[in-house]
DRENFIMAR-110419 format. One line per field, with one value per residue (C-alpha): residue number from 1; residue in three letters; x, y, z. Coordinates in nm, 4 decimals, padded with zeros to 6 digits. Layout:
<sites>
koltor <- c(NUM,...)
lumdren <- c(Ala,...)
x <- c(X,...)
y <- c(Y,...)
z <- c(Z,...)
</sites>
This chain:
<sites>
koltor <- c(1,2,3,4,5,6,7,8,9,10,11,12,13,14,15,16,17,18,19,20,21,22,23,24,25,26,27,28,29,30,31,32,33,34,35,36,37,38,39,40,41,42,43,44,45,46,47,48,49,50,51,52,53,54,55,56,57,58,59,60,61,62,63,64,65,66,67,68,69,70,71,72,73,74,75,76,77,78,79,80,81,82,83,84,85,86,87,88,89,90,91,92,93,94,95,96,97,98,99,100,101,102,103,104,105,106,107,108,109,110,111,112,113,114,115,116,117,118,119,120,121,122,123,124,125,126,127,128,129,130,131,132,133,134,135,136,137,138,139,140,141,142,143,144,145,146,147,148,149,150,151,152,153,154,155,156,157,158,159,160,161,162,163,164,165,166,167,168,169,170,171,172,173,174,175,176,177,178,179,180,181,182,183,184,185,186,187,188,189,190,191,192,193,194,195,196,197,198,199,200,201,202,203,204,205,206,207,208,209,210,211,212,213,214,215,216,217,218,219,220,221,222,223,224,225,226,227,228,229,230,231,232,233,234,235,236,237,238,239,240,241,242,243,244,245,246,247,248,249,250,251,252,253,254,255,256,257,258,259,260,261,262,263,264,265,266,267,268,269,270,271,272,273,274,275,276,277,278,279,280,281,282,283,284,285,286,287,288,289,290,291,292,293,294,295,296,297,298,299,300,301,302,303,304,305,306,307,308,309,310,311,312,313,314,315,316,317,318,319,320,321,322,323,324,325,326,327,328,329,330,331,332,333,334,335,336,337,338,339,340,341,342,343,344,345,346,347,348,349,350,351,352,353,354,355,356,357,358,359,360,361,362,363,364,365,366,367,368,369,370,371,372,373,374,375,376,377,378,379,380,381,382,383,384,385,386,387,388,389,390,391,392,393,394,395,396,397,398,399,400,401,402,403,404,405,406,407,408,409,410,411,412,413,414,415,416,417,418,419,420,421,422,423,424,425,426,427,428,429,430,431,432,433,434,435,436,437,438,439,440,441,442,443,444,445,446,447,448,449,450,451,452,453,454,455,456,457,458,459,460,461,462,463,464,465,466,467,468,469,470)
lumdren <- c(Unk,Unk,Unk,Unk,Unk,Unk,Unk,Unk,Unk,Unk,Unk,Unk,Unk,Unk,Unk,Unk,Unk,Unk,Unk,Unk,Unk,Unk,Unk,Unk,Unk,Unk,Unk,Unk,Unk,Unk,Unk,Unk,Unk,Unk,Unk,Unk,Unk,Unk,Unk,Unk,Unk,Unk,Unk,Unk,Unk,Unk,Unk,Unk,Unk,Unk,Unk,Unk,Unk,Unk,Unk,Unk,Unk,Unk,Unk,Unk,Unk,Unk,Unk,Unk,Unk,Unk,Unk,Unk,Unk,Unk,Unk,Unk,Unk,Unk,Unk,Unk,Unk,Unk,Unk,Unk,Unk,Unk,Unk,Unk,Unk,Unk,Unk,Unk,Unk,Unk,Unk,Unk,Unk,Unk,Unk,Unk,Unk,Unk,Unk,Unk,Unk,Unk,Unk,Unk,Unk,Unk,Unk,Unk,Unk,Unk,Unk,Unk,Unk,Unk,Unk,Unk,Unk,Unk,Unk,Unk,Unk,Unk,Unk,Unk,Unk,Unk,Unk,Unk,Unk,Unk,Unk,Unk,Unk,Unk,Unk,Unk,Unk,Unk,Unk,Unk,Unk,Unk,Unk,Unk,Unk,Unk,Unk,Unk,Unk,Unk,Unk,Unk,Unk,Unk,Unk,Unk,Unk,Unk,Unk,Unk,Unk,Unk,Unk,Unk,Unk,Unk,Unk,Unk,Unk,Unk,Unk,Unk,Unk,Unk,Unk,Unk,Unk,Unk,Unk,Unk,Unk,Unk,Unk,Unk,Unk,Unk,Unk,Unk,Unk,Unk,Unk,Unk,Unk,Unk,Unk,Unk,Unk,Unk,Unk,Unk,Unk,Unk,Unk,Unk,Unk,Unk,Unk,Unk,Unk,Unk,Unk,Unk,Unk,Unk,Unk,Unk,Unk,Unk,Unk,Unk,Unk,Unk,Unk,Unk,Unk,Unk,Unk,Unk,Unk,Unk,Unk,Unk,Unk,Unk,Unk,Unk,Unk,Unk,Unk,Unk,Unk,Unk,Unk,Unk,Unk,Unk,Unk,Unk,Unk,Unk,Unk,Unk,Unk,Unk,Unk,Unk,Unk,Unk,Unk,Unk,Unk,Unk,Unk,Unk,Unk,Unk,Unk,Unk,Unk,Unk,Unk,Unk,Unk,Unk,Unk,Unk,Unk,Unk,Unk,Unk,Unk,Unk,Unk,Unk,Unk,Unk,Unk,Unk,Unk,Unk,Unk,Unk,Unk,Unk,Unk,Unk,Unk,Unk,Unk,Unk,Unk,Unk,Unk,Unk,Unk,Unk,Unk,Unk,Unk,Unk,Unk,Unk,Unk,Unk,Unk,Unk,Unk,Unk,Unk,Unk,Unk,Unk,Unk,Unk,Unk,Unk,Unk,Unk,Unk,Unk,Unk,Unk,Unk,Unk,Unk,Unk,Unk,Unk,Unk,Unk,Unk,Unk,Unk,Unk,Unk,Unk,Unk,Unk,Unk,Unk,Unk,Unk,Unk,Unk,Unk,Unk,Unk,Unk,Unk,Unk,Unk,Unk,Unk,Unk,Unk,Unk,Unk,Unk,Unk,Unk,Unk,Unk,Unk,Unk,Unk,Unk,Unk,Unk,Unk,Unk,Unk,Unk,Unk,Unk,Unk,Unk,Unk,Unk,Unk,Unk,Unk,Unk,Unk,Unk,Unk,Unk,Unk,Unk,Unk,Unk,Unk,Unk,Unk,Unk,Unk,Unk,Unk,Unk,Unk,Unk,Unk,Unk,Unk,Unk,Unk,Unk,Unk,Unk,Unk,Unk,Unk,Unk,Unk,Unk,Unk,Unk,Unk,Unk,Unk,Unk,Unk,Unk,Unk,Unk,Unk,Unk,Unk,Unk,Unk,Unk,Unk,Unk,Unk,Unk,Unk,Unk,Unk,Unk,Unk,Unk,Unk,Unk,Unk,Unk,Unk,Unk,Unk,Unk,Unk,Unk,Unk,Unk,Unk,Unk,Unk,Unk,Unk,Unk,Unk,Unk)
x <- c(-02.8585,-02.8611,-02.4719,-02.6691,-02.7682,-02.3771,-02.2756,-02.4967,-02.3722,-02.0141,-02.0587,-02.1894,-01.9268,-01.6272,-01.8477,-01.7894,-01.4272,-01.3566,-01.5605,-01.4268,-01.0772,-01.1581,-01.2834,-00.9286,-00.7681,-00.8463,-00.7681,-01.1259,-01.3016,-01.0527,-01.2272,-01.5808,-01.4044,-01.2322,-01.5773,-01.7464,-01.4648,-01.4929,-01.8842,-01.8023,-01.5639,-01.7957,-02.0240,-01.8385,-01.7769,-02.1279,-02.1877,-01.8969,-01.9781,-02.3485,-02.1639,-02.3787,-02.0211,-01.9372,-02.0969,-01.9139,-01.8893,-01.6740,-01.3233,-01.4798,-01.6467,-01.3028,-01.1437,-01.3219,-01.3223,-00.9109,-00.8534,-01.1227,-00.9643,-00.5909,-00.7047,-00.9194,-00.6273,-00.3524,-00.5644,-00.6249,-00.2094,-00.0224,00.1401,00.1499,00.4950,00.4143,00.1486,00.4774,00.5270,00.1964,00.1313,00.4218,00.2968,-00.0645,00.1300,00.2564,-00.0212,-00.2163,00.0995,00.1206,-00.3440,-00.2826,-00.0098,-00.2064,-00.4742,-00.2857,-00.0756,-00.4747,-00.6087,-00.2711,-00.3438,-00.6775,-00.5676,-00.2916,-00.5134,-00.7381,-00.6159,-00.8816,-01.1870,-01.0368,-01.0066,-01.3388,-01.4748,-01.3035,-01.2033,-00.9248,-00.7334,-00.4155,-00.4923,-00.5825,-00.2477,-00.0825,-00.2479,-00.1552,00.2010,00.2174,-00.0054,00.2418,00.5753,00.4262,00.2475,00.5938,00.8062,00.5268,00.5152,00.8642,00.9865,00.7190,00.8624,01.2000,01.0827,00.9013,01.2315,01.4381,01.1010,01.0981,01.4833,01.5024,01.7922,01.9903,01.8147,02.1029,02.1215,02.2934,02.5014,02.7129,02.9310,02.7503,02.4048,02.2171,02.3694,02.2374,01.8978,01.8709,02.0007,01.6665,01.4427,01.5516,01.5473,01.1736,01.0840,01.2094,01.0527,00.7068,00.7423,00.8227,00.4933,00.2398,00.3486,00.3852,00.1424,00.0215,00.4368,00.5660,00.7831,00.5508,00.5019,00.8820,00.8994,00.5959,00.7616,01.1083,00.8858,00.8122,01.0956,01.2564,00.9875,01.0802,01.4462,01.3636,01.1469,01.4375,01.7059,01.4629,01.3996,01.7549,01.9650,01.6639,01.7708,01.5265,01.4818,01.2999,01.0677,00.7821,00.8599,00.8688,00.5911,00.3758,00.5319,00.4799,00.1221,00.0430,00.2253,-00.0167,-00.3045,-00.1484,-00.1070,-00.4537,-00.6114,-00.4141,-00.6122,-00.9055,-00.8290,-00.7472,-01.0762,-01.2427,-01.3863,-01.4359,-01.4821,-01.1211,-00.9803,-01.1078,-01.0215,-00.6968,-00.6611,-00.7559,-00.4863,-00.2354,-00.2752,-00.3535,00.0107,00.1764,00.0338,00.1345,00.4899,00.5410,00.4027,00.6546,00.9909,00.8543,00.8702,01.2600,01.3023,01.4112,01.3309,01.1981,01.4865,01.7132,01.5196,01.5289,01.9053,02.1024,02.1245,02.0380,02.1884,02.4572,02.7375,02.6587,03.0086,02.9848,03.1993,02.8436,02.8058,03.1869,03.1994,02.9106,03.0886,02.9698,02.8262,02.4973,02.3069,02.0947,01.7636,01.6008,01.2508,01.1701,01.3760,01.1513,00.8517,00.9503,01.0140,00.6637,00.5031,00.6008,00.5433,00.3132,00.3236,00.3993,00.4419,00.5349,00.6905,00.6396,00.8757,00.9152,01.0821,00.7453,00.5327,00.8712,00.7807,00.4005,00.3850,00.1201,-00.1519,00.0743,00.1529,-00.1857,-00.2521,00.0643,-00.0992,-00.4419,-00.2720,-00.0609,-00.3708,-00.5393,-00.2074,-00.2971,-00.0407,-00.1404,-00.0788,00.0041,00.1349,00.3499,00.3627,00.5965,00.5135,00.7499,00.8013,00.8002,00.8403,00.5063,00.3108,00.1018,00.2399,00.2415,-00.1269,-00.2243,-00.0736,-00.1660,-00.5803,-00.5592,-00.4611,-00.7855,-00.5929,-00.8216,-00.7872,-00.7662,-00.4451,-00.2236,-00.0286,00.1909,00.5877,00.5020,00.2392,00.4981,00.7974,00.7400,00.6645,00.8924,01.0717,00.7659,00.7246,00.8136,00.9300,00.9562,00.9552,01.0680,00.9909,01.2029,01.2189,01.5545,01.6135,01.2883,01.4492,01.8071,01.9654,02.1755,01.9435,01.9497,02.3228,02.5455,02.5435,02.7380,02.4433,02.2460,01.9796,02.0856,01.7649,01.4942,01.2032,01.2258,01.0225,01.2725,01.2503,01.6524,01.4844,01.2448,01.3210,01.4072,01.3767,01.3560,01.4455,01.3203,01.5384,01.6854,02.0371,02.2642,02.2646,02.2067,01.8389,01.6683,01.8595,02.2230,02.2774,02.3910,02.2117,02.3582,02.0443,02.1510,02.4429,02.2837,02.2363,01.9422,01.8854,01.8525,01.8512,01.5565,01.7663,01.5439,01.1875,00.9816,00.6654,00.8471,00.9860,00.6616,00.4985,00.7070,00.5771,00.2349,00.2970,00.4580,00.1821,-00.0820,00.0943,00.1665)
y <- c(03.1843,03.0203,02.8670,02.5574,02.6173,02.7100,02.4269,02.1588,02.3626,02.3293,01.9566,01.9395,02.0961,01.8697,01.5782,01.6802,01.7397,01.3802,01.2227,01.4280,01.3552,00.9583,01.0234,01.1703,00.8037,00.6655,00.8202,00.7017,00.9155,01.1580,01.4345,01.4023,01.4081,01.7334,01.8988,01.7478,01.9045,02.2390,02.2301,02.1711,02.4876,02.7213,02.5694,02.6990,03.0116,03.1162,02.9981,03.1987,03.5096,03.4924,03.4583,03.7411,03.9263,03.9926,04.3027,04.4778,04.2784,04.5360,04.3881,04.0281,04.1093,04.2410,03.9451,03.7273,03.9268,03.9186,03.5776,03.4144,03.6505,03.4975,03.1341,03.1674,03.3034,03.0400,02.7967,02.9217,03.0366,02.7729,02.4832,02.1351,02.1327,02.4274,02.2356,02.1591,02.5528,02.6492,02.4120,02.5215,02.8753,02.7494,02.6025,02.9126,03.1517,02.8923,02.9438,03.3586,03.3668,03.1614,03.3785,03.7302,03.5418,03.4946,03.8614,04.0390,03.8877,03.9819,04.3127,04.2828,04.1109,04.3726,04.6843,04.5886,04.3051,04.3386,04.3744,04.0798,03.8496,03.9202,03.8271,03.4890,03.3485,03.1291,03.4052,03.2141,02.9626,03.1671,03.3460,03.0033,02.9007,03.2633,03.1898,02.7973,02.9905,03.2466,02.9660,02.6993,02.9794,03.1429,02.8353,02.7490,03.0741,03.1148,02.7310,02.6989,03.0330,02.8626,02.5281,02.7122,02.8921,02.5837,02.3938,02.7029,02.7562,03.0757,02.9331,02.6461,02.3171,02.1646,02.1491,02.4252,02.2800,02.4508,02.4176,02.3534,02.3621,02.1344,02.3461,02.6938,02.5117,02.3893,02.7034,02.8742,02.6023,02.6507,03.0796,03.0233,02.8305,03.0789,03.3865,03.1393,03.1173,03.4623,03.5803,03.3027,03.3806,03.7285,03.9071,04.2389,04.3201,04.6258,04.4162,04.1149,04.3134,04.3135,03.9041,03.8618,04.0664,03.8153,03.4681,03.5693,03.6550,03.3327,03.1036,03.3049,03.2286,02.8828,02.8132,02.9145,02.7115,02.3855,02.3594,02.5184,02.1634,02.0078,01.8863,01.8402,01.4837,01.4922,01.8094,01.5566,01.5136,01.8717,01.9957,01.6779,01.8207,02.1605,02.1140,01.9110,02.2668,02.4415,02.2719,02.2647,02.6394,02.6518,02.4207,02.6542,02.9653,02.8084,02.7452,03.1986,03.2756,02.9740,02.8795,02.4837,02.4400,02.5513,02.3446,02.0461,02.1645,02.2568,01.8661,01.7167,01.8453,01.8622,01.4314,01.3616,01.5453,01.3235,01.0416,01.0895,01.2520,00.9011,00.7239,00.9275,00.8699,00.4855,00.4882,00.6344,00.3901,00.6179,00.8107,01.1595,01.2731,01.1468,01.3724,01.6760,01.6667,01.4286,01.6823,01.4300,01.4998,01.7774,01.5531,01.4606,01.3237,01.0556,00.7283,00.5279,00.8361,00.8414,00.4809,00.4750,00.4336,00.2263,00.3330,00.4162,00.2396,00.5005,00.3944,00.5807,00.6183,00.4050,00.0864,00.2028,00.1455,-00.2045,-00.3188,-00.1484,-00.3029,-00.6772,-00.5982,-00.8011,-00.6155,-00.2830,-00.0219,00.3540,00.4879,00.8885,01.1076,01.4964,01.4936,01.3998,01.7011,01.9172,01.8044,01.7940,01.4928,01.2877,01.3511,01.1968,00.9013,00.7729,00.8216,00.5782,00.3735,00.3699,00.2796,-00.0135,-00.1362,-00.1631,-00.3174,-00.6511,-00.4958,-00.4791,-00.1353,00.0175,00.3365,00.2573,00.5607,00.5513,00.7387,01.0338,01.0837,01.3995,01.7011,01.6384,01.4226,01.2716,01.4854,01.2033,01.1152,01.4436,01.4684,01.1095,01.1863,01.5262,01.3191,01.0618,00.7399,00.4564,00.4321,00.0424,00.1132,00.2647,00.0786,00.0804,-00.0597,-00.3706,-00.4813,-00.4974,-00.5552,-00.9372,-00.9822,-00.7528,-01.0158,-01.0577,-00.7526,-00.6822,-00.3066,-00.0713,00.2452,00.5195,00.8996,01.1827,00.9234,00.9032,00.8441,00.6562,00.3582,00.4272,00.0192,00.2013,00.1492,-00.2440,-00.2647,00.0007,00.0504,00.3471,00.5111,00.7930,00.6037,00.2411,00.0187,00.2689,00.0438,00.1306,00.0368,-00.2354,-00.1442,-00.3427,-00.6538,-00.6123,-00.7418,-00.4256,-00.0590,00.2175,00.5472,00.8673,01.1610,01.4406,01.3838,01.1084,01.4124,01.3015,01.3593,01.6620,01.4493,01.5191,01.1089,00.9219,00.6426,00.2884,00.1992,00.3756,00.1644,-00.1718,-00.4099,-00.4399,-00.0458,00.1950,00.5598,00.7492,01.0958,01.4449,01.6015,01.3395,01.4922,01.5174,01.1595,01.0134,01.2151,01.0794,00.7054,00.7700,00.9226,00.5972,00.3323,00.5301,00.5406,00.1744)
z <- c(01.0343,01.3974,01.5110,01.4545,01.1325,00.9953,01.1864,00.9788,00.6412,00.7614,00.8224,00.5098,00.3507,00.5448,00.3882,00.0301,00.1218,00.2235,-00.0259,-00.3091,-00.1431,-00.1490,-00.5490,-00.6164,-00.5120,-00.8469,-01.2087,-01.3411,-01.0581,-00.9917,-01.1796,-01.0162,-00.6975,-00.7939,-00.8537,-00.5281,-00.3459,-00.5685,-00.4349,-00.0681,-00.1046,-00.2551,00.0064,00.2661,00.1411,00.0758,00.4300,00.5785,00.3929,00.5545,00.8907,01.0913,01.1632,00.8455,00.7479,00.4881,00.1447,-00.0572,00.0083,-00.0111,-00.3528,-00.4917,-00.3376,-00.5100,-00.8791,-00.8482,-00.7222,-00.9520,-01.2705,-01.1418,-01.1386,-01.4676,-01.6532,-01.5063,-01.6448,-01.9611,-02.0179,-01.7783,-02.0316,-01.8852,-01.8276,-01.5937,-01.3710,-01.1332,-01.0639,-01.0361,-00.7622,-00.5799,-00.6541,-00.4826,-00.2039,-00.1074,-00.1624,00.0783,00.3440,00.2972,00.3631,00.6483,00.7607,00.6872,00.9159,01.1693,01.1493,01.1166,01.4478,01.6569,01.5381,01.6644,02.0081,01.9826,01.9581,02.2836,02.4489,02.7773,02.5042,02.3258,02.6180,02.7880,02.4686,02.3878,02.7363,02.5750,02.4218,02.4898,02.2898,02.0442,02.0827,02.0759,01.7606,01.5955,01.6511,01.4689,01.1991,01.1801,01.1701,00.9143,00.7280,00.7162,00.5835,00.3426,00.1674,00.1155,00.0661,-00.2092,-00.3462,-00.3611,-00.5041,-00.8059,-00.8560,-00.8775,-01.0821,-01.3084,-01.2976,-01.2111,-00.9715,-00.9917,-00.9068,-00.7933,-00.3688,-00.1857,00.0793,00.3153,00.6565,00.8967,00.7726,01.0085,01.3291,01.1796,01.1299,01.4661,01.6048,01.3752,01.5585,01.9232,01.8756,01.6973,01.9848,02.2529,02.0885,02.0540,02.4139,02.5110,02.2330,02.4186,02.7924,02.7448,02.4621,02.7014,02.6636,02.5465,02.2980,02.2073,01.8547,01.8091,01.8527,01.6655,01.3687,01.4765,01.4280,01.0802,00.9823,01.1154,00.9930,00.6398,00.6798,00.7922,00.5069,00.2789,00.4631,00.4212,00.0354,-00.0933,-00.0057,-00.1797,-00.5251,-00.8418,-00.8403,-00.4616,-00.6174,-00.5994,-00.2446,-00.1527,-00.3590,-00.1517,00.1833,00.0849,-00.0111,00.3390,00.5316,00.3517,00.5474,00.8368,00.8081,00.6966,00.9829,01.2210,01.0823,01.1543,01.5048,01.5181,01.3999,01.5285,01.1691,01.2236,00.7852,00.7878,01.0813,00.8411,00.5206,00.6856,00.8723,00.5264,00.3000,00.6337,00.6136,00.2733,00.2101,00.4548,00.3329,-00.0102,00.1290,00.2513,-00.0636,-00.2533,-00.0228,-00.0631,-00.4474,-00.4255,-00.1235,00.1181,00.4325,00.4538,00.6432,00.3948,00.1074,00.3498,00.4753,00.2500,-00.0379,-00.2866,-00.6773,-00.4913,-00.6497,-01.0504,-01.0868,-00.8429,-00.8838,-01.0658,-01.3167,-01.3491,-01.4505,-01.7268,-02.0679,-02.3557,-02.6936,-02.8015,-03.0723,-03.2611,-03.4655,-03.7191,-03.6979,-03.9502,-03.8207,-03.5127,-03.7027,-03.8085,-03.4585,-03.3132,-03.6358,-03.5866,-03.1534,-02.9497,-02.5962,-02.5522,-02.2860,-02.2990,-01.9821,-01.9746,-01.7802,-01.8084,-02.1463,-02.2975,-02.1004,-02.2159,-02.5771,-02.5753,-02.6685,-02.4723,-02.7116,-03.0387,-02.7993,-02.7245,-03.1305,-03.1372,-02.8971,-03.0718,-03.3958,-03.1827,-03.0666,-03.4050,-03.4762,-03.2478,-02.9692,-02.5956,-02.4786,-02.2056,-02.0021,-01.6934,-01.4562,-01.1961,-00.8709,-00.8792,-01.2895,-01.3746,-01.1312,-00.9348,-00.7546,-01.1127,-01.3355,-01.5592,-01.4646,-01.6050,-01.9000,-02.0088,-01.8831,-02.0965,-02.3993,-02.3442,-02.2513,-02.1121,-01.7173,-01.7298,-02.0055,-01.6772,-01.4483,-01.1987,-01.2191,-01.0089,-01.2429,-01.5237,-01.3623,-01.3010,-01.6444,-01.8279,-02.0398,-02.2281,-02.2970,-02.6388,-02.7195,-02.4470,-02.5559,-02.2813,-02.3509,-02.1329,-01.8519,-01.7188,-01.3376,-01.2985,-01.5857,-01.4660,-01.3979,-01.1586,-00.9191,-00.9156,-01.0176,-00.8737,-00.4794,-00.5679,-00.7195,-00.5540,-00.6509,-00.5274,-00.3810,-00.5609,-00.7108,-01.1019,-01.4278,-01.5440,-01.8968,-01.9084,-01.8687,-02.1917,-02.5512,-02.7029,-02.5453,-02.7342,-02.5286,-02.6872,-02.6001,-02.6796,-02.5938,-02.3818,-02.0835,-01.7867,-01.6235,-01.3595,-01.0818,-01.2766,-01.2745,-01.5851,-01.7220,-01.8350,-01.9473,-02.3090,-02.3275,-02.3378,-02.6311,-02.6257,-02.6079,-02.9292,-02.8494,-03.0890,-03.0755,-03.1163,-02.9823,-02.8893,-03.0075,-03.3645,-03.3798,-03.2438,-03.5211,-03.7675,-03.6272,-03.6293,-04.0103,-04.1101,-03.9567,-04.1334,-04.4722,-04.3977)
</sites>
């Protein structure tokens, strides 16, 4: 095929990228988008493989057999309440390609610079371009590694402060920056393999020092960042081998993450800095979890099913405890059976429940629920003392009153489903622990709150049991 020729098929490609991308904005069209932007991928591949400098298939052929055997069986094995680590796991295989990109070419720049350079005349650039690959590739790889650690809990979750912190990680930026300078303005060097082998190792130890003072309640923010370094990294790679597809692909994920980075710092009112430095959920006994104290009202299941029979309005608000239990697809049968019941139903999902960017989302569209049945906390908020029984499942920090009431709180001035306000709440958990972000809740102490102790799946179960029987 002609340069002109690859060209159109690339453009055609980056269209089905940004229209599958502008699909994924809404729930009811988020899976077509997903497949238009599966098309423009395999689109570009077929195109790149045909690429008249490839000429050996045999590594791209096993390539393909492993990583389409790895993805095929993470779908079939990989539980919902998974979905958070495997996208950090994604994240980070995305930052290590980019970063064996960028490593392969220097070792073809490396091996014959003057053959190299008469061949691409801006070989600096190039050079340039290998090291940012090389630095967000880096911190991508290994900060995703960390985050599914901490998701997973393979290691604490809690933030890892210590002395000084912010010094050693400027200290890390400035010596990155150096060596970047020495490796751009002086690759022909008899030690220009030595500081490339120092930037990774840097951007490695960099990409630890960011995520570790990260605590579990901002995961939704750093899987969100993470996933926009990825396409940085990625756009990067594209500018080393000069593969325009991938310097979209790349730009597309690189903004779509911001974007949705900033959506997510908006819905825990606060700044990104303050989710990257502040250590957020280092302290669990602060003076607002210190001060909760009150007693819980338990309910049976079956006063439960009195006060869900007799209810008008309705809303569920998922949080991780109900993709821990399963439970989404005994929920919407609760809902059906509400609805049959004369209630109007619906799911509130606020922005960063769960431990990704629409975790909840996912779990609620693999049980079936109706698109038009999900909203957002400001469409019930406003309205929230007419809302009859509120029934909250694994949520914790995302209800937590602390927020409006306490400027104490970690959480002070974060925009919350205000299921306080409503006639009676009903809070489905397994205990009166605190949440992922280590903060205790009032909300269980209030009158007008009853506590629905045990697995959520089973005590929804046990409702579903009782409105058919009844």
């Amino acid at each position: 095929m002609s340069p002109q020729v690859i060209d159109l098929f690339y453009i055609a490609a980056s269209v089905l990228f940004i229209v599958g991308l502008k699909m994924l904005s809404k729930a009811s069209t988020a899976r077509k988008g997903n497949q238009i932007s599966l098309g423009g991928m395999l689109l570009a591949m077929i195109v790149t493989i045909l690429l008249p400098e490839v000429r050996e298939y045999q590594w791209i052929i096993l390539g393909v057999i492993i990583g389409t055997g790895i993805g095929i069986i993470s779908a079939k094995i990989v539980k919902m309440t998974q979905m958070p680590e495997m996208v950090g796991l994604f994240n980070g295989s995305g930052g290590l390609a980019s970063l064996l990109v960028g490593a392969a070419e220097w070792m073809v720049i490396d091996y014959n610079y003057e053959a190299y350079a008469a061949n691409h005349p801006n070989v600096g650039f190039t050079i340039g371009a290998i090291y940012f690959t090389e630095l967000i590739g880096g911190v991508t790889f290994i900060g995703s590694i960390i985050a599914w650690a901490k998701l997973a809990e393979k290691i604490d979750g809690k933030p890892v402060l210590f002395a000084g912190q912010q010094i050693v990680n400027g200290v890390l930026l400035v010596a990155i920056l150096i060596c970047g300078i020495m490796f751009i303005a002086q690759p022909t060097s008899g030690y220009a393999n030595i500081i490339f082998a120092i930037i990774v190792v840097l951007s490695l130890i960099l990409g630890v020092l960011a995520v570790i003072p990260i605590g579990g309640a901002d995961m939704p923010v750093v899987i969100s960042l993470l996933n926009s370094y990825s396409g940085l990294a990625a756009c990067a790679a594209g500018f080393v081998i000069n593969n325009n597809v991938l310097i979209v692909a790349g730009a597309l994920v690189g903004a779509s993450g911001l974007i949705l980075t900033n959506i997510m710092c908006k819905a825990m009112n606060r700044s990104l800095a303050n989710v990257l430095f502040s250590g957020f959920g280092a302290v669990t006994e602060s003076a607002a979890g210190a001060a909760v104290q009150g007693e819980a009202k338990p309910i049976s299941a079956e006063d439960t099913y009195y006060i869900l029979e007799a209810a008008k309005s309705v809303i569920f608000v998922p949080g991780y405890g109900m993709a821990v239990a399963q439970a989404q697809h005994v929920v919407k049968e609760l809902g059906d059976l509400l609805t049959e019941n004369g209630a109007e139903v619906r799911y509130v999902v606020h922005p960063v429940a769960g431990r990704m960017p629409g975790h909840m989302n996912v779990l609620l569209a693999e049980a079936n629920v109706e698109y038009d049945q999900l909203v957002e906390p400001p469409d019930v908020n406003p309205a929230m003392e007419t809302v009859d029984v509120a029934i909250v499942i694994g949520a914790n920090d995302v209800v937590n009153p602390a927020a409006k009431t306490d400027e104490t709180s970690p959480i002070w001035g974060m925009p919350i489903v205000e299921v306080d306000r409503a006639r009676t709440c009903i809070v489905l958990k397994r205990s009166l622990n605190p949440g992922f972000a280590g903060i205790q809740n009032p909300l269980f102490f209030y009158p007008n709150t009853r506590m629905l102790l045990g697995d959520a799946k089973a005590s929804v179960s046990n409702l579903v049991a009782q409105f058919k029987d009844g």
